[in-house]
BARO-319935 format. One record per residue (C-alpha): x, y, z. Coordinates in nm, 2 decimals, always signed. Layout:
<site c1="X" c2="Y" c3="Z"/>
...
//
This chain:
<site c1="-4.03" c2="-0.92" c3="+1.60"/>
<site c1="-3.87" c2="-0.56" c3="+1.55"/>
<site c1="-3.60" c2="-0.67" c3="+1.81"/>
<site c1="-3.55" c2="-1.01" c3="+1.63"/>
<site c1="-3.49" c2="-0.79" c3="+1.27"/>
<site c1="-3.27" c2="-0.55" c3="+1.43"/>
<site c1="-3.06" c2="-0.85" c3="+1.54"/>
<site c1="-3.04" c2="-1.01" c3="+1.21"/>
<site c1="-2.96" c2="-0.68" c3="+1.11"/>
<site c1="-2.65" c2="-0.67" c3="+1.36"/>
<site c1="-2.57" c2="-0.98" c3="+1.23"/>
<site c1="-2.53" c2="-0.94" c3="+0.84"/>
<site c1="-2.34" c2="-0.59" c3="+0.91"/>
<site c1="-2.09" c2="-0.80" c3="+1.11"/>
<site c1="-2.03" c2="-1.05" c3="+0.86"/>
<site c1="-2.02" c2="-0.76" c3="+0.61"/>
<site c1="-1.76" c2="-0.58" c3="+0.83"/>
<site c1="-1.57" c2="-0.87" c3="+0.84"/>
<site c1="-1.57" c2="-1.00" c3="+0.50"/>
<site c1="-1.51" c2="-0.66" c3="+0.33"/>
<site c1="-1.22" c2="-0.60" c3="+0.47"/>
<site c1="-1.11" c2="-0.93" c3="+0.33"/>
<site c1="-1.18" c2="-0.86" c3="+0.01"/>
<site c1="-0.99" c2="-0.51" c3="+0.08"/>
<site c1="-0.67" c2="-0.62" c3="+0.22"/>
<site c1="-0.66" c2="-0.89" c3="-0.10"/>
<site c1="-0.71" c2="-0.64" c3="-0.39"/>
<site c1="-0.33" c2="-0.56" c3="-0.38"/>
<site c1="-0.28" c2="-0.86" c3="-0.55"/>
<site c1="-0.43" c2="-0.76" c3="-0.86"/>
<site c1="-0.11" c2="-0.52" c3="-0.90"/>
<site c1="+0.14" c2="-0.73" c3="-0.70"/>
<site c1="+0.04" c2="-1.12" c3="-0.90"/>
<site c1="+0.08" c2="-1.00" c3="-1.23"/>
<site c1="+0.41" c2="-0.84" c3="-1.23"/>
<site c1="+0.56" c2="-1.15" c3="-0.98"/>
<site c1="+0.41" c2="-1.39" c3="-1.23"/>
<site c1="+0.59" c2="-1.18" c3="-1.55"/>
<site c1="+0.97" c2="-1.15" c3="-1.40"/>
<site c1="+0.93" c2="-1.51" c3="-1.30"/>
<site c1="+0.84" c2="-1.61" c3="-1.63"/>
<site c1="+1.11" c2="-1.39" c3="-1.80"/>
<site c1="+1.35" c2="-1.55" c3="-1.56"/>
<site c1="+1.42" c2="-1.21" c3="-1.37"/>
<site c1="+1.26" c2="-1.32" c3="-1.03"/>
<site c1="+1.41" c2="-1.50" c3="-0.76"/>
<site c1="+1.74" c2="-1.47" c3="-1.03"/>
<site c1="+1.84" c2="-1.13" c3="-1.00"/>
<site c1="+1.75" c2="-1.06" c3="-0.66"/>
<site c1="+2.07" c2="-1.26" c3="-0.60"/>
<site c1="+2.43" c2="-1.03" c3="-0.65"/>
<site c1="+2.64" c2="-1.35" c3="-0.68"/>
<site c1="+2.43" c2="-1.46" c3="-0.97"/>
<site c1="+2.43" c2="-1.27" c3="-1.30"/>
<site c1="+2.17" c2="-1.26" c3="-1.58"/>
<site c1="+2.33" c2="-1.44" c3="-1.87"/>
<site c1="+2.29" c2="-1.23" c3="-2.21"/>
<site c1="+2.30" c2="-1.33" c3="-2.55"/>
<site c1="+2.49" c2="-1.02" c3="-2.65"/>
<site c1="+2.83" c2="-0.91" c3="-2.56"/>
<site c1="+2.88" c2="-0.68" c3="-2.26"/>
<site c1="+2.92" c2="-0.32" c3="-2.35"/>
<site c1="+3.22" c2="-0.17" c3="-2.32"/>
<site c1="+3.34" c2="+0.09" c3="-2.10"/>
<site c1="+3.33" c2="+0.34" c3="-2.37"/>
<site c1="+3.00" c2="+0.25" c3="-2.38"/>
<site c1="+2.88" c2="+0.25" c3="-2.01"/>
<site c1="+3.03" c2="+0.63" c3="-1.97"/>
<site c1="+2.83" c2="+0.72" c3="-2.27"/>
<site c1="+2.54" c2="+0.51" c3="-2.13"/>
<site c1="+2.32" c2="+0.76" c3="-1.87"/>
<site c1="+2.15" c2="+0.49" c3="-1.76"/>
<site c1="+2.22" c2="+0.11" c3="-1.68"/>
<site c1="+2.16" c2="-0.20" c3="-1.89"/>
<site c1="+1.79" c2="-0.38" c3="-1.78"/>
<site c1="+2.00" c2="-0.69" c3="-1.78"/>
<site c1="+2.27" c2="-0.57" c3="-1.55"/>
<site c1="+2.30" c2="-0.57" c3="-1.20"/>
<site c1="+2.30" c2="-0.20" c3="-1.05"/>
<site c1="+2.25" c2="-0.10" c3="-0.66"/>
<site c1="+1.93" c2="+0.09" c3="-0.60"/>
<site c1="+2.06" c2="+0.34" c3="-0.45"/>
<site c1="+1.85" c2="+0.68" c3="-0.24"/>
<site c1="+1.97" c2="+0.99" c3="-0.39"/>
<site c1="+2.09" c2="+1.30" c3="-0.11"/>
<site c1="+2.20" c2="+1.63" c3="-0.16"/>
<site c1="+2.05" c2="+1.91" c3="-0.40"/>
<site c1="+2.16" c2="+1.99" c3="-0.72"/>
<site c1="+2.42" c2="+1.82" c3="-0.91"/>
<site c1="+2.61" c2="+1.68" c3="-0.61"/>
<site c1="+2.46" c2="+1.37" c3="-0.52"/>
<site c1="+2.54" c2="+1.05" c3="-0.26"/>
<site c1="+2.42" c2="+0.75" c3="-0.33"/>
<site c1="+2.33" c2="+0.49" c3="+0.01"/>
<site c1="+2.25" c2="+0.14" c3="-0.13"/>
<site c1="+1.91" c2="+0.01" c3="-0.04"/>
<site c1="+1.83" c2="-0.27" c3="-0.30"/>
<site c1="+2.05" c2="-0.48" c3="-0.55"/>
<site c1="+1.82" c2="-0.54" c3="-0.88"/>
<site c1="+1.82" c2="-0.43" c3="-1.27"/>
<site c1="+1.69" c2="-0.15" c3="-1.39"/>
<site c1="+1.53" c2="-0.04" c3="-1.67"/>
<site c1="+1.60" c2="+0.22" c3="-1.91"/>
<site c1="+1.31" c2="+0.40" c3="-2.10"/>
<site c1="+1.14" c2="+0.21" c3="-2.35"/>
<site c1="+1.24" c2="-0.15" c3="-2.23"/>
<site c1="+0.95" c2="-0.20" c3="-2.01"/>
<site c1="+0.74" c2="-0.48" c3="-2.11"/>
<site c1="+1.00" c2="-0.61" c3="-2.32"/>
<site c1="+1.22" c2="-0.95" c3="-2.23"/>
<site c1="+1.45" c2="-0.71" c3="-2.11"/>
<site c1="+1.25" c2="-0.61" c3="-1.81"/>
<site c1="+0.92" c2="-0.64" c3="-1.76"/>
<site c1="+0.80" c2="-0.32" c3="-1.59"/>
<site c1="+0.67" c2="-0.29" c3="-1.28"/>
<site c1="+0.38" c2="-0.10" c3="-1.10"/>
<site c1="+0.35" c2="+0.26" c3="-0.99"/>
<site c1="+0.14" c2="+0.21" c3="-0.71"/>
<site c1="+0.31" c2="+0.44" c3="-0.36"/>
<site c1="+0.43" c2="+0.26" c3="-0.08"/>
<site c1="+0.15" c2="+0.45" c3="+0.17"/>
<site c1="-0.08" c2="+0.23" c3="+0.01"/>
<site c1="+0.09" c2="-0.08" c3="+0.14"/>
<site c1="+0.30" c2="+0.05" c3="+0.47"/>
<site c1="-0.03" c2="+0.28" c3="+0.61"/>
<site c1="-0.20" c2="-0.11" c3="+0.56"/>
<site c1="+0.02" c2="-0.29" c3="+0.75"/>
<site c1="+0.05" c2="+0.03" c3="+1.02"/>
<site c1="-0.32" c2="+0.04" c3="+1.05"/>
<site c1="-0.43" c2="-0.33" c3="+1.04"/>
<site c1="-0.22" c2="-0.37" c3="+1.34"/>
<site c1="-0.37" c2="-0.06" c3="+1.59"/>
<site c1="-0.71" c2="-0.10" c3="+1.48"/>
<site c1="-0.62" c2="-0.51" c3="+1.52"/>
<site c1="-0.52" c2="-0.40" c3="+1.89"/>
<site c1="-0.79" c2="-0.15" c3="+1.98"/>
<site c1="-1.02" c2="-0.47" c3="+1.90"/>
<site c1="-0.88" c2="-0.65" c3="+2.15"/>
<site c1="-0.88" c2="-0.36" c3="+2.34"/>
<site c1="-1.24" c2="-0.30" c3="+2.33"/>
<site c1="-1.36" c2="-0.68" c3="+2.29"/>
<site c1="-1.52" c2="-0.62" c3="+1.96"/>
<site c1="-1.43" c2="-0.94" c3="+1.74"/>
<site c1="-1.57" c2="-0.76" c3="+1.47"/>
<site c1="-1.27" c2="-0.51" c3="+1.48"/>
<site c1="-1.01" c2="-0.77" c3="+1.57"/>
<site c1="-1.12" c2="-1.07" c3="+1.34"/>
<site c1="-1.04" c2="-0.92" c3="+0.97"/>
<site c1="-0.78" c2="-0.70" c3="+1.06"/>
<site c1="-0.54" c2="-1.01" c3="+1.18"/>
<site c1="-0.53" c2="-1.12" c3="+0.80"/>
<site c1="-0.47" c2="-0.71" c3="+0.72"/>
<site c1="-0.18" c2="-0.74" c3="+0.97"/>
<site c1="+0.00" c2="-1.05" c3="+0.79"/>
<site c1="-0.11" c2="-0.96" c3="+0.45"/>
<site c1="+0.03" c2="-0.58" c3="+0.51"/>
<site c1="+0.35" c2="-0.77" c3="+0.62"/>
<site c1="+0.37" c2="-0.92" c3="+0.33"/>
<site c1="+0.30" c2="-0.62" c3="+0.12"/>
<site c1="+0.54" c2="-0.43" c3="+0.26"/>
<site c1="+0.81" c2="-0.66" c3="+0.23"/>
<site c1="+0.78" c2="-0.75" c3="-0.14"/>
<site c1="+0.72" c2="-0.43" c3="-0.23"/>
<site c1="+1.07" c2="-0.31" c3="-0.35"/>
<site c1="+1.05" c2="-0.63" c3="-0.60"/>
<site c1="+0.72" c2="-0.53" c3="-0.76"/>
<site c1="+0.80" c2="-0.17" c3="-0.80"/>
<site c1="+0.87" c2="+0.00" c3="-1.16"/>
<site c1="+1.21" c2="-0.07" c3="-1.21"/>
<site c1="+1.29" c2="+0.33" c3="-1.28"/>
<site c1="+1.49" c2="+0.61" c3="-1.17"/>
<site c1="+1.16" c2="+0.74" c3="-1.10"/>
<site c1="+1.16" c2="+0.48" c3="-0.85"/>
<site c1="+1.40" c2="+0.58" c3="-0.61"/>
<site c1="+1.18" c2="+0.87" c3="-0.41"/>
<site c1="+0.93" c2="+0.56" c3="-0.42"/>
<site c1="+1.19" c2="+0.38" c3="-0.23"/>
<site c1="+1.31" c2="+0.66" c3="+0.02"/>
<site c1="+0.98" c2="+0.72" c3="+0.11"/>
<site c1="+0.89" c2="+0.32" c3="+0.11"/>
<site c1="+1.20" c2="+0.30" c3="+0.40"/>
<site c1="+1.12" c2="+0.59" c3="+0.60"/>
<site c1="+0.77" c2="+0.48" c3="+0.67"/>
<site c1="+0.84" c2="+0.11" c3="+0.70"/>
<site c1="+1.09" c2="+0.28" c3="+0.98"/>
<site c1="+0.83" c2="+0.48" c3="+1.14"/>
<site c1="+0.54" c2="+0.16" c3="+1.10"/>
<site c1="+0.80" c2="-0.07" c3="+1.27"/>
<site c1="+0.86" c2="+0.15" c3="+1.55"/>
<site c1="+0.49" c2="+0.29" c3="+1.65"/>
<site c1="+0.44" c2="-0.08" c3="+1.65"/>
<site c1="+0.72" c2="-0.15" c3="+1.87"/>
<site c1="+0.57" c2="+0.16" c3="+2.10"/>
<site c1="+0.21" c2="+0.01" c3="+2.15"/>
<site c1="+0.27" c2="-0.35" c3="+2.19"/>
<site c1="+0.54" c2="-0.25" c3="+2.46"/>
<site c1="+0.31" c2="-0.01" c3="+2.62"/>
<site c1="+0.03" c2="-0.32" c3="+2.61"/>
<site c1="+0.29" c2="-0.56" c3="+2.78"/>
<site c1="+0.36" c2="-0.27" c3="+3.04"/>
<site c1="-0.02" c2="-0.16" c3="+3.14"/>
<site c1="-0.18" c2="-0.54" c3="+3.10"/>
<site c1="-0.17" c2="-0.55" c3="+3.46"/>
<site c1="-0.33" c2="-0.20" c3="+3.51"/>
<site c1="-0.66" c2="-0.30" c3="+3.44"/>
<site c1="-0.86" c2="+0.07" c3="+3.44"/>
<site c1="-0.51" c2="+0.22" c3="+3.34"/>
<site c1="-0.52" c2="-0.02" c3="+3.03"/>
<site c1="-0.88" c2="+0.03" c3="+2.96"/>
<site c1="-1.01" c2="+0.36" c3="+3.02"/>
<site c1="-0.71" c2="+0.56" c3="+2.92"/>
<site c1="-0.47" c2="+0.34" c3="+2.70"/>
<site c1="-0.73" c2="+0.18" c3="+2.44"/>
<site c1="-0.95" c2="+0.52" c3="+2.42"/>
<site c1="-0.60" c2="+0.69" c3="+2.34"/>
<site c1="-0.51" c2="+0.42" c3="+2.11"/>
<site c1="-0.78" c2="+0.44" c3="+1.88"/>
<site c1="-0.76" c2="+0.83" c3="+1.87"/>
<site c1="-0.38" c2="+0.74" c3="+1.74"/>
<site c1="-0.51" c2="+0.53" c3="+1.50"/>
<site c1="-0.77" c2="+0.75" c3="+1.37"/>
<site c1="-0.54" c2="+1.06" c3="+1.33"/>
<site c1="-0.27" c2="+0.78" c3="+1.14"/>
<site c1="-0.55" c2="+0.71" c3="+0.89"/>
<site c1="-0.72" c2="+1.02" c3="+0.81"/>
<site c1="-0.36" c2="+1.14" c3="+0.66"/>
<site c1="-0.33" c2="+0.86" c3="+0.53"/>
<site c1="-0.67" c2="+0.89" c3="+0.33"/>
<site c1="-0.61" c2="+1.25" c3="+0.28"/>
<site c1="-0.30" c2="+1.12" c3="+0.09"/>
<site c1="-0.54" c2="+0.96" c3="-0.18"/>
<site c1="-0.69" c2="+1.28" c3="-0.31"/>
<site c1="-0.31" c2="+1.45" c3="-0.34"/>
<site c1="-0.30" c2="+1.13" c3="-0.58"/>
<site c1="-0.58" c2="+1.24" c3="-0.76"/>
<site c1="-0.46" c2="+1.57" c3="-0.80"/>
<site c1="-0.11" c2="+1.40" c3="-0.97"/>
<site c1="-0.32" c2="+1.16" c3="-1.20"/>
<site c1="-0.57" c2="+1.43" c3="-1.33"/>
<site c1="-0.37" c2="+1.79" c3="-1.31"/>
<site c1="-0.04" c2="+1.61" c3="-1.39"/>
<site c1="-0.11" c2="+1.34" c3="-1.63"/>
<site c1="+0.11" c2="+1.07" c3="-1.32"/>
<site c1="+0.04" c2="+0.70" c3="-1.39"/>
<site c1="-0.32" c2="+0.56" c3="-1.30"/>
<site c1="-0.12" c2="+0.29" c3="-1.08"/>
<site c1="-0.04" c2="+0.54" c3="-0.84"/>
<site c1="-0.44" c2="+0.54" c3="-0.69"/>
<site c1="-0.41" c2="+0.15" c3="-0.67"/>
<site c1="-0.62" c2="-0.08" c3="-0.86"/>
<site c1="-0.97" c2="-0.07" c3="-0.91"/>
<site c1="-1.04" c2="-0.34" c3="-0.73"/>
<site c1="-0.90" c2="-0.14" c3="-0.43"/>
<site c1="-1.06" c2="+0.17" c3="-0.50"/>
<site c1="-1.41" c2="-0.07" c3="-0.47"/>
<site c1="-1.35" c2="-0.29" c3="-0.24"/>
<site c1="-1.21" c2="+0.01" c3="+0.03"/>
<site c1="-1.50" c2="+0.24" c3="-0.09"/>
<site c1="-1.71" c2="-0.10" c3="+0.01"/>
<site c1="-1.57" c2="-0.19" c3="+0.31"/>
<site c1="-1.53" c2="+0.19" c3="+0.44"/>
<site c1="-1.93" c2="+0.22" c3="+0.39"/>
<site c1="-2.00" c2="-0.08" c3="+0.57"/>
<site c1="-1.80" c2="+0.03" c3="+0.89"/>
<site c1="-1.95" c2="+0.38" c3="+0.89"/>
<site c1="-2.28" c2="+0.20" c3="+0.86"/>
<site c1="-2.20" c2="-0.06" c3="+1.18"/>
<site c1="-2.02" c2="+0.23" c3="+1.39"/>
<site c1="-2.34" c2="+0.45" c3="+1.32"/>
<site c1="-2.59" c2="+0.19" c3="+1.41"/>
<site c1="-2.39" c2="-0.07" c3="+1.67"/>
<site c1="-2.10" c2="+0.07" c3="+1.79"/>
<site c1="-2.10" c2="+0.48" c3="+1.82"/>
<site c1="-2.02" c2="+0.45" c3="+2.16"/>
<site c1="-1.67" c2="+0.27" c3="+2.10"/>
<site c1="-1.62" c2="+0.33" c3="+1.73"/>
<site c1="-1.62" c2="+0.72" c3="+1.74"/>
<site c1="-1.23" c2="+0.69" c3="+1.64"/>
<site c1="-1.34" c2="+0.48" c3="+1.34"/>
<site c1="-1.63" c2="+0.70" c3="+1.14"/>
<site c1="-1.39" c2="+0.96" c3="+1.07"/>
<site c1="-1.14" c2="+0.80" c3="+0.86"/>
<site c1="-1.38" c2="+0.59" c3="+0.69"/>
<site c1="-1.64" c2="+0.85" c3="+0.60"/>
<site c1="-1.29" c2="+1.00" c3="+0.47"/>
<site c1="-1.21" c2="+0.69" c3="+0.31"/>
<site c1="-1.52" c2="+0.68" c3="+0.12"/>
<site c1="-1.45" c2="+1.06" c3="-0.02"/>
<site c1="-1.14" c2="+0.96" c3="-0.14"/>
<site c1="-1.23" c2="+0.65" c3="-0.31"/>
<site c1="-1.59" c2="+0.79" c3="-0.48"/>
<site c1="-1.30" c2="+1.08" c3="-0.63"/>
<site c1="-1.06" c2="+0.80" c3="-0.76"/>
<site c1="-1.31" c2="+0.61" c3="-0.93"/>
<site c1="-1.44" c2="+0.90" c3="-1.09"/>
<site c1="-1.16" c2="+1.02" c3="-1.20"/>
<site c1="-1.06" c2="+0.66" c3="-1.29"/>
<site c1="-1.36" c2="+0.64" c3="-1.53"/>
<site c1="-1.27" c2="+0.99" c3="-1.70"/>
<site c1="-0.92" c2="+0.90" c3="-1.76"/>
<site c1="-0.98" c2="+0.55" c3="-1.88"/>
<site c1="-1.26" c2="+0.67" c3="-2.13"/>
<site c1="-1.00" c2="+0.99" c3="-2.24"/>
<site c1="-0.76" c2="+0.70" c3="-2.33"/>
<site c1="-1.03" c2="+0.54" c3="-2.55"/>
<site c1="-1.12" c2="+0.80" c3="-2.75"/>
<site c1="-0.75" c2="+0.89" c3="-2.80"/>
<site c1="-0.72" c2="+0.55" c3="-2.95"/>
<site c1="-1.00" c2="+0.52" c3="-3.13"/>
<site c1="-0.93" c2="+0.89" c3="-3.27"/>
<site c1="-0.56" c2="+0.73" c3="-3.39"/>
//
């Protein structure tokens, strides 16, 4: 009967550990729907992702006296995204991204509807991580591991790829950007790295599983605790530095990962210590993080109250 309860038991943490992570890797949406559902109401999505094909205006265009006094462009005009280099005033400009964008004050206006603040680790470190811990699954035979984290993998994907669309459409916006291409760079090409080492050592049977998967998962784990690490240098922006709230995600996120991070420490602890050493740590870090940007999420949110109701 014990036996029987501590197989049930097996059994609901799997379906938890695979349905958490669902919920996780669909949170994003709550940031990314909204603002896709805005520009393509206000006619600035697919539109002005196009350079042939200009916003019309109502107004007339500003002259050129006007766009040298101007120090930033028009929200209805087409202007290159471009990654700033150099230090101090001198400064080259590399093209990355053709859309408009905004100058202070026109966000949420039918100008330009703003964007979000949220960092591109939250979206490339998803897509990165969905795909080794996807792989170390397989690796190890666990479905449980594998299962969730092929939707993380295609999700991520499409995360990552959207991203530049759904940002806040800022000069703020252009570290955002360099940092969102260098570590789509390094994602794509750690990716590139395993699967090529998988398609080199499938026929090495006790190469492949005794050294390759153990190694891989240690990768993995020392990707994500950074990566979760990141999260409480976040905090420290959003409380100490008064940053945006978008930057630690949505709440939904912040649940659903301090959810889903419990669950797995709970499974690895129970059913799988032997194979999921390489998965406790980064979760137990996860659910640090996550119980810090909730809190701090409730202090700020109930600071903005009072300031309003005080006005």
């Amino acid at each position: 009967m014990v036996e029987l309860d501590w197989e049930n038991g097996k059994l609901i943490l799997d379906v938890l550990c695979v349905t958490t992570p669902i919920l996780l890797f669909i949170s994003p949406l709550s940031l990314y729907w909204p603002v896709f559902r805005d520009r393509w109401h206000s006619g600035q999505w697919p539109k002005d992702m196009r350079a042939e094909k200009r916003p019309e205006s109502a107004s007339a265009p500003p002259t050129e006296e006007a766009r040298a006094d101007s120090s930033l462009p028009h929200g209805d005009e087409l202007q290159t995204i471009g990654a700033t280099i150099g230090a101090g005033h001198a400064e080259q400009h590399v093209n990355l991204f053709s859309y408009p964008l905004e100058r202070p004050g026109e966000a949420g206006t039918d100008k330009c509807v703003a964007g979000t603040d949220l960092p591109p680790l939250a979206v490339t470190s998803m897509f990165l991580c969905t795909v080794l811990w996807m792989t170390f699954g397989f690796g190890i035979g666990e479905p449980v591991v594998w299962a969730s984290n092929i939707l993380g993998a295609l999700l991520g994907f499409f995360y990552v790829v959207l991203y530049p669309w759904i940002k806040d459409r800022s000069t703020l916006s252009l570290r955002h950007l360099r940092e969102y291409m260098i570590q789509t760079c390094i994602s794509l090409l750690l990716i590139f790295v395993v699967f090529a080492l998988v398609l080199a050592l499938r026929h090495e049977r006790r190469a492949f599983e005794d050294i390759f998967i153990p190694t891989l998962g240690w990768v993995s784990c020392c990707i994500e605790i950074p990566m979760n690490s990141h999260a409480i240098v976040v905090i420290y922006q959003v409380w100490f530095k008064n940053h945006p709230i978008d930057l630690l995600g949505s709440l939904s996120m912040n649940c659903f990962t301090l959810l889903c991070c419990s669950v797995w420490v709970i499974q690895c602890l129970l059913f799988l210590l032997e194979d999921g050493k390489q998965i406790i740590l980064p979760n137990a870090l996860g659910i640090l993080s996550n119980v810090l940007a909730l809190y701090v999420r409730l202090v700020v949110r109930t600071g903005e109250t009072a300031e309003g109701n005080a006005i």
